[in-house]
C-alpha positions in Angstrom: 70.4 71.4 61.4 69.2 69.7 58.4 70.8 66.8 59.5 68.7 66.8 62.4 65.7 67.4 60.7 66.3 64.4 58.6 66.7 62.1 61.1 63.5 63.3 62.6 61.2 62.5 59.6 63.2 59.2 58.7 61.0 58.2 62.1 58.1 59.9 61.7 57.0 57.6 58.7 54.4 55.4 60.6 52.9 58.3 62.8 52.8 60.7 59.9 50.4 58.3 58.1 48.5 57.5 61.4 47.4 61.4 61.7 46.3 61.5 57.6 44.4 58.4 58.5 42.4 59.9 61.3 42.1 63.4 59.4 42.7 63.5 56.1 44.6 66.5 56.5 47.1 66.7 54.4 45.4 65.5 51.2 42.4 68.8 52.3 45.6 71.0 52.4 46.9 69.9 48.5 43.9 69.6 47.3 42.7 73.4 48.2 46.5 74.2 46.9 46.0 72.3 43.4 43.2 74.5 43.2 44.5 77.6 43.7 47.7 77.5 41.2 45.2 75.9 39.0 43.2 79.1 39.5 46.3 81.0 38.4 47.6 79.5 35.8 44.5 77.5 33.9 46.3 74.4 34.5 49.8 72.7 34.3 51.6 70.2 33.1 54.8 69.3 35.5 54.7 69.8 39.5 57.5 69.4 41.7 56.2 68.5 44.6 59.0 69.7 47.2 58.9 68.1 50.5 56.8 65.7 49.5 56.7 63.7 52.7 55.4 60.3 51.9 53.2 61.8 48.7 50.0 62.3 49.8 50.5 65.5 48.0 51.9 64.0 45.4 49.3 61.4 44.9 46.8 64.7 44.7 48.5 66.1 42.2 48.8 63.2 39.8 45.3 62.5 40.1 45.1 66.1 39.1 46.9 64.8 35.5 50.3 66.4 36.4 53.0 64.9 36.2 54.8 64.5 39.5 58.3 64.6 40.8 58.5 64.2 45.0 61.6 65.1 46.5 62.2 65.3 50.4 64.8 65.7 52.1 64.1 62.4 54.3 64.8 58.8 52.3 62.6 57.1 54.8 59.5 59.5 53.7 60.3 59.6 50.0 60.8 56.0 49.5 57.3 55.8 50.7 55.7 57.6 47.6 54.0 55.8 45.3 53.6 57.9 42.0 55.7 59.9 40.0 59.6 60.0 40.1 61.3 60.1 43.5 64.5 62.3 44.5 65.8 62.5 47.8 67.1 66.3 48.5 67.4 69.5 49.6 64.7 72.7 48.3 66.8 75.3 49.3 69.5 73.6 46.2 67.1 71.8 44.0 68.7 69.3 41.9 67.2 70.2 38.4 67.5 72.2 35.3 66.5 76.0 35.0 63.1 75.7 33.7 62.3 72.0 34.5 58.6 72.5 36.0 55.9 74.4 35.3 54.8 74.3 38.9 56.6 74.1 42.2 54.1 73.1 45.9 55.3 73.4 49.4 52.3 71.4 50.4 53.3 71.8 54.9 57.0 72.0 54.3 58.3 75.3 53.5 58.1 76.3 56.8 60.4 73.4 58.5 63.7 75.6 56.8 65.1 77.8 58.5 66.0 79.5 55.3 62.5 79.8 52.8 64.0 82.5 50.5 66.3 80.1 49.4 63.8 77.8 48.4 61.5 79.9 47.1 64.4 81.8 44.9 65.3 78.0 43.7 61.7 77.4 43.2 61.7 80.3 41.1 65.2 79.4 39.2 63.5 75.7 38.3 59.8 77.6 37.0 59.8 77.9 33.7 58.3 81.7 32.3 54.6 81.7 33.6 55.4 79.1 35.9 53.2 78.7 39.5 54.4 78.5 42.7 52.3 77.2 46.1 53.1 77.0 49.4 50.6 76.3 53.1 52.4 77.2 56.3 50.6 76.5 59.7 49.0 79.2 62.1 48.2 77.2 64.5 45.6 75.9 66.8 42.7 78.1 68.4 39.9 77.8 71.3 36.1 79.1 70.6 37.1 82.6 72.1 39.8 82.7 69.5 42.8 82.2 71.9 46.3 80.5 70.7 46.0 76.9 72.2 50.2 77.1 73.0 50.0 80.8 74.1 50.2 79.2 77.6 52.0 76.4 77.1 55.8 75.8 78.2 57.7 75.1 75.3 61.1 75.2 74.0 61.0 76.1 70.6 58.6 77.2 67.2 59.3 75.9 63.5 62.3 76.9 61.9 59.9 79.6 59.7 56.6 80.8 60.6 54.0 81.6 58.5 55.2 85.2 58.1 58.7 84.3 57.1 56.9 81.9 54.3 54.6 84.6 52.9 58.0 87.3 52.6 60.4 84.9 51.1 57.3 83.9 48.2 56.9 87.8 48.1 60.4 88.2 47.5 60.0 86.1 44.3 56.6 86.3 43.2 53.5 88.5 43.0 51.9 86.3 45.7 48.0 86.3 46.5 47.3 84.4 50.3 45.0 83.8 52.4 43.5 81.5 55.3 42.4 77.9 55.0 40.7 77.1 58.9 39.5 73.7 59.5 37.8 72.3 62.3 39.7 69.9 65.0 39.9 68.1 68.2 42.3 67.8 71.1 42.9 64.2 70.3 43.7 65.4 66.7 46.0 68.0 68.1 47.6 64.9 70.1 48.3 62.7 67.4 49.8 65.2 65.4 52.4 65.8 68.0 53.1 62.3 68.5 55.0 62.6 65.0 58.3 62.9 66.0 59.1 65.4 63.6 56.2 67.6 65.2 57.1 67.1 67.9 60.6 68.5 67.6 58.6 71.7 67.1 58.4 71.7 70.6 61.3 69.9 72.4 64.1 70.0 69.9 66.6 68.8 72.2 65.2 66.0 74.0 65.6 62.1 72.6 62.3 61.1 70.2 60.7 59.2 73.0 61.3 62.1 75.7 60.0 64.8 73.4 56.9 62.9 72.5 56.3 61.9 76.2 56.9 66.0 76.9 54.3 66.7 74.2 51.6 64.2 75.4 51.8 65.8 78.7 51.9 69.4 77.7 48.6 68.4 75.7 47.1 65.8 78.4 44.5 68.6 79.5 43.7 69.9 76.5 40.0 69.4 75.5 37.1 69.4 73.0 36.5 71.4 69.4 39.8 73.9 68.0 40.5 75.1 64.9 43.4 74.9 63.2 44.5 77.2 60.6 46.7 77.4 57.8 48.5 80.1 55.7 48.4 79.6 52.0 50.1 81.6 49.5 50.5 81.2 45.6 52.8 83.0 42.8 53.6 83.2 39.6 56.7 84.1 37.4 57.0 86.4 35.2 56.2 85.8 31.6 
């Protein structure tokens, strides 16, 4: 499986940057995140930024005056960052000392493994005592009346974790606080973001890139006017 989800986000560069252009997404998300372990913690020096995509995260945490090590499992994304030190791996076995970072984000990642309790016990492994831990995990998409936009939609398959399986793993290794993060969207943002080919894998995870993105812009094509979109966030520390 993780070879599979490799090869999806080695070609999902160029769309992935399309949908921060158009929504700034992703930089909202770890920028509300930096804030929270800040809140935390006061402040910290080191950040693994784990799954780092092609850093926007990353790029939000330097500017916070961390410094910044992006790993992702997919060389096409990392290679793409532009700040810090790069390392192309795997979260659920990080490649680094016991103790390495004072904080550890899963800035929209921790929920594409199957397996988050691994990562977050290795997040905890690499933390040193006091250390903070952060982590976003979608909800979804949702009309005016407050309805699931996919609750009706035919579709083959979820993300490997869902928010819920996220929130446990952290609990399992942390004393977590979480809550909601709900921004407001548009069907043509909803679009775009399943035109990634990693997103849209969510959906079709058997199909060819092109045929699953096809599937997705047609399962969307009707789709119209102002959603929100909400995501899971969740924070922890070690123990002292």
């Amino acid at each position: 499986m993780k070879a599979a989800v490799r090869a999806n986000f080695d070609e999902s560069v160029s769309a992935y940057d399309a949908y921060e252009r158009r929504t700034g997404r992703f930089t909202a998300l770890a920028r509300l995140l930096r804030a929270e372990m800040r809140r935390r913690t006061g402040g910290f020096d080191t950040i693994l930024d784990a799954g780092a995509g092609t850093g926007i995260s990353t790029r939000v945490f330097a500017d916070g005056g961390a410094r910044t090590v992006a790993l992702d499992l997919s060389h096409e994304m990392v290679r793409q960052v532009a700040v810090g030190q790069r390392v192309q791996g795997d979260f659920d076995s990080l490649p680094f000392t016991d103790g390495a970072f004072d904080a550890v984000a899963f800035t929209a990642s921790l929920f594409l493994t199957p397996e988050p309790a691994a990562a977050a016990r290795e997040a905890a492994r690499v933390l040193s005592p006091g250390g903070v831990v952060g982590a976003v995990a979608p909800l979804g998409w949702v009309r005016a009346d407050g309805t699931d936009v996919f609750a009706d939609l035919d579709r083959e398959s979820r993300s490997p974790a869902d928010a819920g399986a996220v929130r446990t793993a952290l609990e399992d290794a942390f004393a977590v606080e979480t809550g909601v993060w709900r921004f407001a969207t548009t069907a043509a943002d909803v679009r775009q973001f399943h035109s990634i080919p990693a997103m849209a894998a969510r959906l079709y995870p058997r199909l060819s890139t092109e045929a699953r993105i096809e599937r997705a812009d047609e399962l969307l094509a009707e789709l119209e006017g102002t959603l929100e979109q909400r995501w899971r966030w969740i924070v922890g520390v070690t123990e002292e």
